[in-house]
C-alpha positions as CSV (number, residue, x, y, z in Angstrom):
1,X,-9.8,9.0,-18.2
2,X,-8.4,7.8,-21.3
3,X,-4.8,8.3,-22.5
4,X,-4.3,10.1,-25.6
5,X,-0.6,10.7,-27.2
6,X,0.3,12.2,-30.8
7,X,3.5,13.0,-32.5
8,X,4.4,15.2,-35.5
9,X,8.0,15.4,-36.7
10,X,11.3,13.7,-38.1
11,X,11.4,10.5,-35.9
12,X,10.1,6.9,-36.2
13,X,6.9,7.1,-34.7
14,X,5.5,3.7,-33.8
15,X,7.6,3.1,-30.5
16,X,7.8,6.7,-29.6
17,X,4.1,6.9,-29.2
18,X,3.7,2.9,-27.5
19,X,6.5,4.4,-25.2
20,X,4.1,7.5,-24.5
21,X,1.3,4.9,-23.9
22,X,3.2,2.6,-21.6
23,X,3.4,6.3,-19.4
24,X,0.1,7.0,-19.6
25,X,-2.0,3.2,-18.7
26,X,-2.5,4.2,-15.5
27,X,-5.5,6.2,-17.3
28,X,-7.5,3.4,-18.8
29,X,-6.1,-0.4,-19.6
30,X,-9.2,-1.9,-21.4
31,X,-8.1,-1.4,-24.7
32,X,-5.3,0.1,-26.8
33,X,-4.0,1.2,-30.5
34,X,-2.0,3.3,-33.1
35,X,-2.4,5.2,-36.4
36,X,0.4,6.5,-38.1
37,X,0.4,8.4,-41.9
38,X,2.9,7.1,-43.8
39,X,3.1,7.8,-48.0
40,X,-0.6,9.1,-48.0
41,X,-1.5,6.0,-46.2
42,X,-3.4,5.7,-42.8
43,X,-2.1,1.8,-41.2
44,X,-3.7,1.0,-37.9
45,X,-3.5,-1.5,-35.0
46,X,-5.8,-2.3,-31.9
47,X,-5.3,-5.0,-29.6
48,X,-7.5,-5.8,-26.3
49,X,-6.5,-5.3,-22.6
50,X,-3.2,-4.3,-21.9
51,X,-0.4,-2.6,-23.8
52,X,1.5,-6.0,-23.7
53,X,-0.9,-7.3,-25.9
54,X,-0.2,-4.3,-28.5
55,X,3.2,-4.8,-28.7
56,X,3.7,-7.8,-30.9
57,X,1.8,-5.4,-33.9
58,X,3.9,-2.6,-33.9
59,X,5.9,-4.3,-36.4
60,X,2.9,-4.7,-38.3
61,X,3.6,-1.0,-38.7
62,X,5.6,1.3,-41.3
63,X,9.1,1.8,-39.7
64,X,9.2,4.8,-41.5
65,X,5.9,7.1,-40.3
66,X,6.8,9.9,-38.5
67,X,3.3,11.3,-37.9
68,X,0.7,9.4,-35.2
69,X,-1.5,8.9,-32.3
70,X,-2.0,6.4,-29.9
71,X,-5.0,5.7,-27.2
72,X,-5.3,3.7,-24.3
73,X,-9.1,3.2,-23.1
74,X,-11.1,3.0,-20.1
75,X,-14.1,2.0,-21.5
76,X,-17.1,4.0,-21.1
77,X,-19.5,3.2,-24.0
78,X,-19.1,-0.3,-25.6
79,X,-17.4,-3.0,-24.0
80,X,-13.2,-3.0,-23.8
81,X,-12.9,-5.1,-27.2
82,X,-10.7,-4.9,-30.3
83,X,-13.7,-3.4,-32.0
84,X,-14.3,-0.5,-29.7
85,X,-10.7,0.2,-29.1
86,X,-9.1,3.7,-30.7
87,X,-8.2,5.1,-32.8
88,X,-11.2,5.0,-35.1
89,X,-10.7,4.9,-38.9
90,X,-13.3,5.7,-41.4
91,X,-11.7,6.4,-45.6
92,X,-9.1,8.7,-44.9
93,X,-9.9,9.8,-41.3
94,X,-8.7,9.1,-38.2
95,X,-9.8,9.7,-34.5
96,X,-9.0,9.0,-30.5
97,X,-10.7,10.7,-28.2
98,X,-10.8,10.9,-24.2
99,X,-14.2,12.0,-22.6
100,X,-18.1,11.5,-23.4
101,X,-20.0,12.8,-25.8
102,X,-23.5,13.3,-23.9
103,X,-25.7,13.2,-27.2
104,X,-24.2,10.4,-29.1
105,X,-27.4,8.9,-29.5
106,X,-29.1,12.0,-30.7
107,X,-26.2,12.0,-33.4
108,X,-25.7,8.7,-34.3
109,X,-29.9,8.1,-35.0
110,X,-29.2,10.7,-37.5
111,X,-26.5,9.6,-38.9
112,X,-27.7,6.5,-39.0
113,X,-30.7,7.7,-41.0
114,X,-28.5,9.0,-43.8
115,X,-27.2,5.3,-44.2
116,X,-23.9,5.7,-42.1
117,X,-23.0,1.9,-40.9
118,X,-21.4,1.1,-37.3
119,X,-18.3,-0.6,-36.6
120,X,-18.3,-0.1,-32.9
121,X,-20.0,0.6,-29.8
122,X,-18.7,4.0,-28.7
123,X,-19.4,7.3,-28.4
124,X,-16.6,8.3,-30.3
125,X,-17.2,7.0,-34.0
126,X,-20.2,9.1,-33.9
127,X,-17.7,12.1,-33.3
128,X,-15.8,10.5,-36.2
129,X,-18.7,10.0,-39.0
130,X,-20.2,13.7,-37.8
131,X,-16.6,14.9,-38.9
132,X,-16.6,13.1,-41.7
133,X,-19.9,14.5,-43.3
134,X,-18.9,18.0,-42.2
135,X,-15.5,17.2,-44.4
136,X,-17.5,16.2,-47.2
137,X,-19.3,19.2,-47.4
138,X,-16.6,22.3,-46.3
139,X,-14.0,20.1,-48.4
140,X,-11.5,21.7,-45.4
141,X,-10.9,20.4,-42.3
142,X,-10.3,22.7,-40.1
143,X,-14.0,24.1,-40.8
144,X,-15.0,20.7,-40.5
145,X,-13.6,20.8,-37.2
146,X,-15.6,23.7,-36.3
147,X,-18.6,23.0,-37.7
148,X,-18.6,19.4,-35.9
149,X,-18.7,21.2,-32.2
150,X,-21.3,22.9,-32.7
151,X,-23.2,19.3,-32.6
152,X,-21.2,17.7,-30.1
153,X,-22.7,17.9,-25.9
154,X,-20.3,16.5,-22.9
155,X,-16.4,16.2,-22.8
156,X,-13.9,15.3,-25.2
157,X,-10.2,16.0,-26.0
158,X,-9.9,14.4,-29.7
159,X,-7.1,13.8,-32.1
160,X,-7.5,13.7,-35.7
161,X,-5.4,12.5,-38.9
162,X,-6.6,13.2,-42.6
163,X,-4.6,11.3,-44.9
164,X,-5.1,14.4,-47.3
165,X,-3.5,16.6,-45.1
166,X,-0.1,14.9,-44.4
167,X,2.2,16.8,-42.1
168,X,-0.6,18.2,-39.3
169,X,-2.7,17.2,-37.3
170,X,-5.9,18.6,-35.3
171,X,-6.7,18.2,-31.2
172,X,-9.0,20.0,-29.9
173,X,-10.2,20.4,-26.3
174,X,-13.5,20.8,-24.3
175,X,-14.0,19.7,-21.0
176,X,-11.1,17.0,-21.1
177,X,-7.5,17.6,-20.6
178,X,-5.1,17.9,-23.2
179,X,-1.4,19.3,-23.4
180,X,0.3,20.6,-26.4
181,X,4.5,19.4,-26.2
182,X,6.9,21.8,-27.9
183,X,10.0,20.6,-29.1
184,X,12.8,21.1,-31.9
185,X,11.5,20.5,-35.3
186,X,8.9,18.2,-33.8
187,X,5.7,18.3,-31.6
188,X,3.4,16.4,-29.3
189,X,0.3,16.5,-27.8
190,X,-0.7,14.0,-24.4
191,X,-3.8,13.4,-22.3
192,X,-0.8,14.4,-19.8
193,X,2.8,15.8,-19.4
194,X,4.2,12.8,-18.1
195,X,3.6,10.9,-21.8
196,X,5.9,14.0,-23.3
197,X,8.5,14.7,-20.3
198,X,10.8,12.5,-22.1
199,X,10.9,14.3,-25.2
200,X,10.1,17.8,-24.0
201,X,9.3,19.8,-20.8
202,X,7.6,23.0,-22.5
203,X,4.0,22.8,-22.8
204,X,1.3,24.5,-24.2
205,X,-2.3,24.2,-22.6
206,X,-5.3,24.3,-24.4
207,X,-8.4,25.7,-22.5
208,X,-11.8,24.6,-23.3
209,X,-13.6,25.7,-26.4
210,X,-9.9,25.6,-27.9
211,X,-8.0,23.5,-31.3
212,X,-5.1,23.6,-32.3
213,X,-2.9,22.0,-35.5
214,X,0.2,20.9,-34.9
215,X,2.9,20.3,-37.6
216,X,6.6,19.4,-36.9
217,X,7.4,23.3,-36.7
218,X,4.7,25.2,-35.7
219,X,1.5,25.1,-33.1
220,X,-1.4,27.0,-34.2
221,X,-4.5,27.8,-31.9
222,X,-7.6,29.1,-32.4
223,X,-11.0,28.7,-30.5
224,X,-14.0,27.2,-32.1
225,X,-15.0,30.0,-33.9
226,X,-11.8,30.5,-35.6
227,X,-9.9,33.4,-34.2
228,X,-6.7,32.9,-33.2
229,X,-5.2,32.5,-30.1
230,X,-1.5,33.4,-28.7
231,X,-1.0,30.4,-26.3
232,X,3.1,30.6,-25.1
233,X,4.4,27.5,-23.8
234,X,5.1,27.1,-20.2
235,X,8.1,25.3,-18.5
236,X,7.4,22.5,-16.8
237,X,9.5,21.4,-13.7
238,X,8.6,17.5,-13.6
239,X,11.7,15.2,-15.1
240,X,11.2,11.9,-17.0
241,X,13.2,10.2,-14.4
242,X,10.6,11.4,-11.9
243,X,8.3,9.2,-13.2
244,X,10.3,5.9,-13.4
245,X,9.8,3.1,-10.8
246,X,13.4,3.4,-9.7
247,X,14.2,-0.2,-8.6
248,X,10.8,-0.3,-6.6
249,X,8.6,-3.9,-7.4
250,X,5.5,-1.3,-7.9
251,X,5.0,2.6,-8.3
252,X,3.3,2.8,-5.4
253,X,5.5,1.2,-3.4
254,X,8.0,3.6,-4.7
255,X,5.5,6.4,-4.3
256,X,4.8,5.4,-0.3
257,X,8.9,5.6,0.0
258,X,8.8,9.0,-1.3
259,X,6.7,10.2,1.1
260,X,9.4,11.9,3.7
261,X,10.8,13.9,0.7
262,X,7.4,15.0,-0.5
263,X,6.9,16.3,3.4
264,X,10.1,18.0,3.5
265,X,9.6,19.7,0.0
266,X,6.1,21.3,0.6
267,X,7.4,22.3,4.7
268,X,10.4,24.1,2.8
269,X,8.2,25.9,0.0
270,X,5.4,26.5,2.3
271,X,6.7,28.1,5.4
272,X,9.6,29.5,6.6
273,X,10.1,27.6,9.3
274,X,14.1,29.2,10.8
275,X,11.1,32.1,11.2
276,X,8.3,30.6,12.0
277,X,6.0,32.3,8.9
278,X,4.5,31.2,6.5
279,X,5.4,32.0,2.6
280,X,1.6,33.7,1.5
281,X,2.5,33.7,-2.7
282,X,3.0,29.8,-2.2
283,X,0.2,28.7,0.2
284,X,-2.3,30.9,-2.2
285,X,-3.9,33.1,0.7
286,X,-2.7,36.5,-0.7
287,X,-5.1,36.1,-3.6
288,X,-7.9,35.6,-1.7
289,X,-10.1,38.3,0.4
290,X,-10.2,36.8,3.9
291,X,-12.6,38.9,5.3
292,X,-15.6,37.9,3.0
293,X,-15.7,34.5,4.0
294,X,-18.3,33.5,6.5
295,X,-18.0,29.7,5.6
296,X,-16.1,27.0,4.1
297,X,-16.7,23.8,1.2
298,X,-14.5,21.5,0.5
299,X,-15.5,20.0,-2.8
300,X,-13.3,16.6,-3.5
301,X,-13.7,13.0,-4.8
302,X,-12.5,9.8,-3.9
303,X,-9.1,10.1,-1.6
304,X,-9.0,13.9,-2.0
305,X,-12.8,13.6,-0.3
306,X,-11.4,11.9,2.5
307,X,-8.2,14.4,2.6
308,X,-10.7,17.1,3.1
309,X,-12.4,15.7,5.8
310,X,-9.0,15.7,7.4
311,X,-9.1,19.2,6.8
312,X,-12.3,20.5,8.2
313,X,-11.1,19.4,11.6
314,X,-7.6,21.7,10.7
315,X,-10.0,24.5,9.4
316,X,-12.4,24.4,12.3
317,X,-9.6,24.4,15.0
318,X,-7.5,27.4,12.9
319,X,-9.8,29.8,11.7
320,X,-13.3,29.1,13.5
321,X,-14.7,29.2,10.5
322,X,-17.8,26.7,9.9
323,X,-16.4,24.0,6.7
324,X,-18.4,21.1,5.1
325,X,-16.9,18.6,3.4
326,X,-19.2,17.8,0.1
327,X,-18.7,15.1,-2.6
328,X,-18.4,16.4,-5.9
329,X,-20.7,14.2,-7.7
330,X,-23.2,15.5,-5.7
331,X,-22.4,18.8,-4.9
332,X,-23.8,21.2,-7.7
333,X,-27.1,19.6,-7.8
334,X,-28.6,19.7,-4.3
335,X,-29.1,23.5,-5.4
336,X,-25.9,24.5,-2.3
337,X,-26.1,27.0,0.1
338,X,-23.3,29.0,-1.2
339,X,-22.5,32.8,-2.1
340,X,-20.3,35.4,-2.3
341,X,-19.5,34.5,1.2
342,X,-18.3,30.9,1.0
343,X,-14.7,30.1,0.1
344,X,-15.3,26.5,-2.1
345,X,-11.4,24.9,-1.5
346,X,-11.3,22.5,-4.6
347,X,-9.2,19.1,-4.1
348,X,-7.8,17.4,-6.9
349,X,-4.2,15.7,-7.6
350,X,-4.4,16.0,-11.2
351,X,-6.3,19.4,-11.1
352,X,-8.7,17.5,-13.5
353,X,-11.2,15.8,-12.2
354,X,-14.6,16.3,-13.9
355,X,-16.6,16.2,-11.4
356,X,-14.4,18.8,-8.7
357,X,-13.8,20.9,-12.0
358,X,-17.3,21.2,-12.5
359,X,-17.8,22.6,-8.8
360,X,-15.5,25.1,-9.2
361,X,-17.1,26.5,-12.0
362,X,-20.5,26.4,-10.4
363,X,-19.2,28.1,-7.3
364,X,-17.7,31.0,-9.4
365,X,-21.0,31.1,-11.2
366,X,-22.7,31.4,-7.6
367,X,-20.0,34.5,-6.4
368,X,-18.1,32.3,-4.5
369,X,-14.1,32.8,-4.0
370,X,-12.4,29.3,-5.1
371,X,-9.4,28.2,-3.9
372,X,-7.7,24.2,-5.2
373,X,-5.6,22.1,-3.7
374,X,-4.0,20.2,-6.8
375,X,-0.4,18.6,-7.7
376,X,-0.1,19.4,-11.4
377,X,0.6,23.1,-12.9
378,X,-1.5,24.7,-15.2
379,X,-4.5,22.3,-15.0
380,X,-7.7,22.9,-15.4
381,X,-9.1,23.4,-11.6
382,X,-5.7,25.4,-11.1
383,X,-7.1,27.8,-13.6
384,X,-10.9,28.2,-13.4
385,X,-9.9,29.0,-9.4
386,X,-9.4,32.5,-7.7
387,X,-6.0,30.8,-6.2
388,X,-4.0,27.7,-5.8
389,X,-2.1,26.0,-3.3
390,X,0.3,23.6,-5.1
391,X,1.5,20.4,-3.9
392,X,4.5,19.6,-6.4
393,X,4.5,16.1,-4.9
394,X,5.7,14.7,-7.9
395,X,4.4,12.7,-10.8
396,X,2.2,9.8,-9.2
397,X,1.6,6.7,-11.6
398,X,-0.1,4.1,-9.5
399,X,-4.0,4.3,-9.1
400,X,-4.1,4.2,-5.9
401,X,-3.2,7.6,-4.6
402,X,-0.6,7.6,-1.5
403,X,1.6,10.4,-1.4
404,X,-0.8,12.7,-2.9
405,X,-2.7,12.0,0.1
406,X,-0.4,13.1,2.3
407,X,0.6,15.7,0.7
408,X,-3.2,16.9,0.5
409,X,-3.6,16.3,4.4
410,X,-0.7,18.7,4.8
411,X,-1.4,21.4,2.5
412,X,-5.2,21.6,4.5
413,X,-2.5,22.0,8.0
414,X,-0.5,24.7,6.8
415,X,-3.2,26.4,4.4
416,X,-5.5,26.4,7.6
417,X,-2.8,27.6,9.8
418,X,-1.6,30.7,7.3
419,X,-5.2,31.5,7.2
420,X,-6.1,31.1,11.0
421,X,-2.9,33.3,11.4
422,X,-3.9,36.0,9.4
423,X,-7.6,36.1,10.8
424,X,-6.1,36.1,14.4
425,X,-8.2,32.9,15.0
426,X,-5.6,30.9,15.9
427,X,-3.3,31.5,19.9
428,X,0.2,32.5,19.4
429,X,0.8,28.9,21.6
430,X,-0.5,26.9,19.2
431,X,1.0,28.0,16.5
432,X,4.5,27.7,18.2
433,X,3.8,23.9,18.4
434,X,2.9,23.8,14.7
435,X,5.9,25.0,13.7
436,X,7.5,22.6,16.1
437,X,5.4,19.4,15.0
438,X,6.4,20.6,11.6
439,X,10.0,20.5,11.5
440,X,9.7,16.9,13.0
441,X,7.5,15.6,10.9
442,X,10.0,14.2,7.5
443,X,12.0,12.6,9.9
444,X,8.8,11.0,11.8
445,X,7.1,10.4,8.3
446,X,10.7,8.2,7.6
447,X,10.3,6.3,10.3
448,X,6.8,5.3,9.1
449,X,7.9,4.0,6.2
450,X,10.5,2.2,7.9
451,X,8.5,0.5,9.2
452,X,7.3,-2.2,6.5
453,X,9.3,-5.2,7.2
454,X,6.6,-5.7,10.4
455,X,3.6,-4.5,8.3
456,X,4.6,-7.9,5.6
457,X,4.6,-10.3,8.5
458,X,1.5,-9.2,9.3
459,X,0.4,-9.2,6.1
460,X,1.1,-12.8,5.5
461,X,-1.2,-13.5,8.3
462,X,-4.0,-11.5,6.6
463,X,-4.3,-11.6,2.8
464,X,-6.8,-13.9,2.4
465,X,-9.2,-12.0,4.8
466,X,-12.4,-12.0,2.6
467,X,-13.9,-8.6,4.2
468,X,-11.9,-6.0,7.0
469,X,-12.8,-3.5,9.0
470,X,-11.2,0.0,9.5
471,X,-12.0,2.5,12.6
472,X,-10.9,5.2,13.8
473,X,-12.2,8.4,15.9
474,X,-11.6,12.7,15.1
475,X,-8.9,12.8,12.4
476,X,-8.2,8.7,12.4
477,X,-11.7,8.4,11.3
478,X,-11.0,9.9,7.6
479,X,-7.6,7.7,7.9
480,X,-9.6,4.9,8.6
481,X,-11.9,5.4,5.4
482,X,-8.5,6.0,3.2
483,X,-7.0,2.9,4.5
484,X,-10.2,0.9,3.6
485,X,-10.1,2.7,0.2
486,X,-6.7,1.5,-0.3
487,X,-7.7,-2.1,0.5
488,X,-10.4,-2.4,-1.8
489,X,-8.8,-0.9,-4.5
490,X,-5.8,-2.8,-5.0
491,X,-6.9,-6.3,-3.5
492,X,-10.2,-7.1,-3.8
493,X,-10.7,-7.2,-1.0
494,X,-14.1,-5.9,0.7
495,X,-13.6,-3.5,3.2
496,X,-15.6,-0.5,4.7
497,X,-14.2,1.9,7.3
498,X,-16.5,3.5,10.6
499,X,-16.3,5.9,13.0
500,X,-15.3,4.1,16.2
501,X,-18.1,5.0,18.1
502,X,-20.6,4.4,15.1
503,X,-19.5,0.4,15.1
504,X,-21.9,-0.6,18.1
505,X,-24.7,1.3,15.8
506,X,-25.2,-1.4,13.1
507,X,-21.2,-2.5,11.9
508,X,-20.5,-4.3,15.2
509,X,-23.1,-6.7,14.0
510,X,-20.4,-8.0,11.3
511,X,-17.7,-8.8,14.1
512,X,-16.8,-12.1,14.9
513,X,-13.6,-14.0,15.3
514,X,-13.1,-14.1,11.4
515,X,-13.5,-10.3,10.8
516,X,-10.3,-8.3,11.2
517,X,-10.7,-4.9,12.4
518,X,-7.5,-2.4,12.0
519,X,-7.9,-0.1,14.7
520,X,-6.2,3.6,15.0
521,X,-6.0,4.8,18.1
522,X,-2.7,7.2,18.6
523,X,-2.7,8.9,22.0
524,X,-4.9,12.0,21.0
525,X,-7.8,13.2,23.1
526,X,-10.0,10.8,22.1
527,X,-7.9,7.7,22.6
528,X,-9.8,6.2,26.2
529,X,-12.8,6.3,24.0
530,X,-11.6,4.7,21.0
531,X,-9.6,1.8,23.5
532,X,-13.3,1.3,24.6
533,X,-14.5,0.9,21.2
534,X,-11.5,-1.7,20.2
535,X,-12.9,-3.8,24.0
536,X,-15.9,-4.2,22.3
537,X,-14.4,-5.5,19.3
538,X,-12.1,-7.7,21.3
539,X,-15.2,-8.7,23.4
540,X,-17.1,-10.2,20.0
541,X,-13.8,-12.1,19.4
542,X,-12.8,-10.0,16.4
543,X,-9.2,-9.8,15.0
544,X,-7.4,-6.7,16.3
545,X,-4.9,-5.2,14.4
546,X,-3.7,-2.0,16.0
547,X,-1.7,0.9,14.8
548,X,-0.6,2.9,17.8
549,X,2.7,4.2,19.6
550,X,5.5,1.7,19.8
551,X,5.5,2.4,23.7
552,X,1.4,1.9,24.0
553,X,1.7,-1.7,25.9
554,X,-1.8,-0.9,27.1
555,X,-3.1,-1.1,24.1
556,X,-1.0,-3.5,22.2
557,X,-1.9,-6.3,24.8
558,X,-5.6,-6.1,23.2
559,X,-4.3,-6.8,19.7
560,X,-3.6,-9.5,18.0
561,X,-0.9,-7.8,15.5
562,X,-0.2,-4.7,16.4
563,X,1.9,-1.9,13.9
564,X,4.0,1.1,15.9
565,X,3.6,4.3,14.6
566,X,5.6,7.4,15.3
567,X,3.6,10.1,17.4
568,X,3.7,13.7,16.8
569,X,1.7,14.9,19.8
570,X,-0.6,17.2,16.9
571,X,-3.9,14.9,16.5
572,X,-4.0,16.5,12.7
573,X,-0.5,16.1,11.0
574,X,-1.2,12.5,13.9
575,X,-3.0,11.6,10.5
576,X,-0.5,11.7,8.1
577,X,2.0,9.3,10.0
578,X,-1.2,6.7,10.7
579,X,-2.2,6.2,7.3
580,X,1.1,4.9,6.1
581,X,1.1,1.8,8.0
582,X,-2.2,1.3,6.2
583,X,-0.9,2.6,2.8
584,X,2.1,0.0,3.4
585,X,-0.4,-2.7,4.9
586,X,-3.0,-2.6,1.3
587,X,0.5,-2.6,-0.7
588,X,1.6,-5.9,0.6
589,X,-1.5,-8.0,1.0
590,X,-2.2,-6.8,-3.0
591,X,1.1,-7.9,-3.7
592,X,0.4,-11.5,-1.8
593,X,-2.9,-11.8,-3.5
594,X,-1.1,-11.3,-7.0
595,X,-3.6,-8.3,-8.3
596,X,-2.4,-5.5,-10.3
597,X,-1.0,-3.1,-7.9
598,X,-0.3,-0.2,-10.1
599,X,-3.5,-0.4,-12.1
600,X,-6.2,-2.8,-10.5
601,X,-9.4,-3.4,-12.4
602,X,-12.0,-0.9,-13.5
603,X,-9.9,1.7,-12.2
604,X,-8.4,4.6,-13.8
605,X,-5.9,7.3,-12.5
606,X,-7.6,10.6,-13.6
607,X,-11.3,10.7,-13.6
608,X,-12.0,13.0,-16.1
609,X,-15.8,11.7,-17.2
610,X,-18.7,12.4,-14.8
């Protein structure tokens, strides 16, 4: 969850890797720091909190380095101090790491024993002394290097620096992303592409059990027992610009305006849509072996979680095939009733997500055929999976996921579809109005966002709500979850989302004329139910806020705001244009409340620690 940068080569160093920082704070604000090597010499900085507050000491820092590494925390082990920030110096050696190290305690009481003192709280200096004594004794550190993981249990992608060893520097990779950047006469290495897309767009991707040393003209790899390894670079297809804020206030509110493009770009490299097929090499299905699978599990965490719920209704409906939707914290060990017949679908944006990428590898153990739903190429879920449906919606920088969510919801639509097609599960009918609903839906998803000038009225009438309510029914249900995930992350604000026809079961309880209760009800087969559902809210004097059809004047007599919506008469892509007005709705009572939009507290982009 940390962000982890390097750089080895001719340049100035110190602002090129704060720059790299300043891409990557989405993945832990708690802390930060630098190292660079300069003249045999290891000069450091650290600062609490946010990057702002590193700044001011980069001029504390030899203009003239041209070899470091940066790290911005999410704090794990220790509290987010000075003294626990990375990187972590001890004599001539230097370390950041992102991950957990599961028997630091193990270590450190040894290491303790043979008089090694503590600086800090972390995990991570006992990763640093461990390397240290293993120095001392091989006199060479890239045995050092291999001799330390043999000790170390849990997840870490580390960077090291030995003053000794000017010119190179050591990352090595287990269970925690890292990428390798390739450039000219220099060369990188990032927690995540986006820190290096501004210097370089070829990558090389370490896989677990893998270190590499990188100099300013050469990347070597080897795995931890020293052989080497022939790792090409790949190309990636993400520009810097892509991850600029563009004139938006936030990146998410930029990343909520993207949202008709993202649609438009995953319909056109999907399906074929002047021909009504689907493209199989892109959705993923070729790779697979239809015809084993009895079942389905949908493994996810967080927003992808409530994605795949989306998508059991689409899978259901398509292929007829029974689908659970499981959390992946929890998954692997309630002992699953999985086999060789179960396709596990993996969720992830970043294709990194510890606990999802775990699942996958405990499916494959278990025979199972794994397929992932994931935005970034070449990441780890991607590759431990039988096949991959990629999103390509584009870098996303603020925490709180918006157009990944979206473009999740829709890959489940047109990965269930290809699939229902091909098992002959699915009436010739109903596919015609997919295709249909499809080629409306950028244009529909525009006028969604369009729609935000209403959604900050209403806002201003809300924001200091101390606790909401969301409901929904079928498909709106899973919106209604995301859209009280949204809330909570990015304002503070408390808010839980129900089942409509689960509130007069125990949440009802909570209504009264101070509790708002956002209500989705889009005219789908379930919407005289869910109008019942909102009458009994209205009848405990709670605060309706409705997001229906603009023409719906039954129901927006019952509310007290109400938000139009554009309808797609299909009750599952029905999802993706109702969670925007929610998406837009947490955006702009945030932003009233004055919290950190792009990174609220205790958050971190990329979950990659279980």
């Amino acid at each position: 969850m940390c962000g982890v940068i390097g750089y080895v080569g001719s340049k100035s160093c110190a602002r090129l890797i704060f720059d790299g920082l300043k891409r990557l704070e989405y993945r832990g604000y708690d802390s930060a720091g630098i190292a660079v090597l300069d003249h045999g010499k290891i000069e450091l900085v650290k600062a609490e909190g946010k990057l702002v507050h590193l700044e001011p000491r980069l001029e504390e820092l030899p203009l003239k380095a041209t070899m470091g590494m940066g790290h911005t925390r999410w704090a794990t082990h220790g509290a987010p101090t000075a003294r626990n920030a990375h990187p972590h110096l001890h004599g001539d050696l230097v370390i950041i790491h992102n991950g957990i190290i599961e028997n630091y305690r193990e270590l450190k009481e040894q290491l303790m024993k043979s008089g090694v003192e503590f600086k800090s709280d972390t995990d991570t200096e006992v990763v640093l002394h461990q390397l240290h004594a293993e120095l001392e004794r091989t006199k060479d550190l890239k045995a050092a290097i291999m001799e330390t993981v043999k000790h170390l249990r849990g997840a870490y992608a580390l960077g090291i620096m030995y003053a000794r060893e000017p010119g190179q520097m050591y990352v090595v990779k287990q269970g925690s992303p890292v990428v390798l950047g390739a450039g000219d006469g220099e060369n990188f290495f990032g927690s995540d592409a986006l820190a290096l897309l501004p210097h370089t767009n070829r990558a090389v991707f370490l896989m677990d059990g893998e270190f590499a040393r990188l100099k300013a003209d050469s990347i070597e790899v080897w795995d931890f027992a020293g052989k080497s390894v022939r790792r090409d670079p790949a190309v990636l297809n993400w520009s810097a610009s892509s991850a600029d804020k563009q004139g938006y206030k936030h990146y998410m509110l930029k990343e909520i305006h993207e949202q008709p493009a993202v649609m438009s770009s995953i319909l056109s490299r999907l399906v074929d849509l002047k021909e009504n097929t689907f493209v199989d090499k892109e959705t993923g299905i070729d790779a697979l072996d239809l015809g084993r699978i009895k079942n389905v599990a949908i493994v996810a965490c967080g927003t992808a979680h409530y994605a795949g719920q989306i998508g059991r209704y689409m899978i259901e409906e398509f292929t007829r095939l029974p689908a659970n939707v499981e959390l992946a914290s929890e998954f692997r060990y309630r002992n699953p009733c999985i086999d060789a017949s179960t396709l596990v679908i993996a969720v992830s944006q970043s294709g990194e997500t510890a606990d999802t990428l775990a699942c996958v590898k405990h499916a494959v153990e278990r025979g199972c055929q794994v397929m992932s739903i994931c935005n970034v190429r070449f990441s780890s879920i991607p590759r431990a999976s039988h096949a991959v449906l990629y999103m390509e919606a584009g870098p996303e920088v603020g925490v709180a996921s918006t157009k990944a969510f979206t473009a999740m919801v829709l890959s489940f639509y047109v990965l269930s579809l290809a699939i229902g097609e091909k098992l002959k599960t699915v009436a010739a009918r109903r596919l015609e109005k997919s295709f249909d609903s499809m080629r409306h839906l950028p244009a529909l998803v525009d006028r969604a966002v369009n729609a935000a000038g209403v959604i900050e009225e209403i806002a201003h009438k809300l924001y200091e709500a101390q606790n909401m309510l969301f409901i929904g029914r079928g498909p709106s249900f899973p919106v209604a979850t995301e859209g009280a995930l949204k809330l909570k992350e990015i304002s503070y604000i408390h808010a839980e989302g129900y089942a409509g026809g689960e509130l007069k079961h125990g949440p009802i309880a909570l209504v009264d004329r101070h509790m708002p209760v956002v209500s989705i009800a889009p005219r789908d087969n379930q919407y005289e139910k869910m109008i019942s559902n909102i009458e009994e809210v209205r009848a405990r004097q709670g605060r309706i806020i409705g997001v229906g059809d603009i023409e719906d004047e039954r129901f927006r007599s019952i509310c007290e705001h109400y938000i139009p919506c554009p309808q797609i008469g299909d009750d599952h892509l029905q999802s993706i244009l109702s969670v925007i007005p929610l998406q837009l709705l947490a955006y702009y009572v945030a932003d009233m409340r004055g919290t950190d939009v792009d990174q609220p507290r205790n958050l971190a982009k990329s979950v990659t620690v279980e």
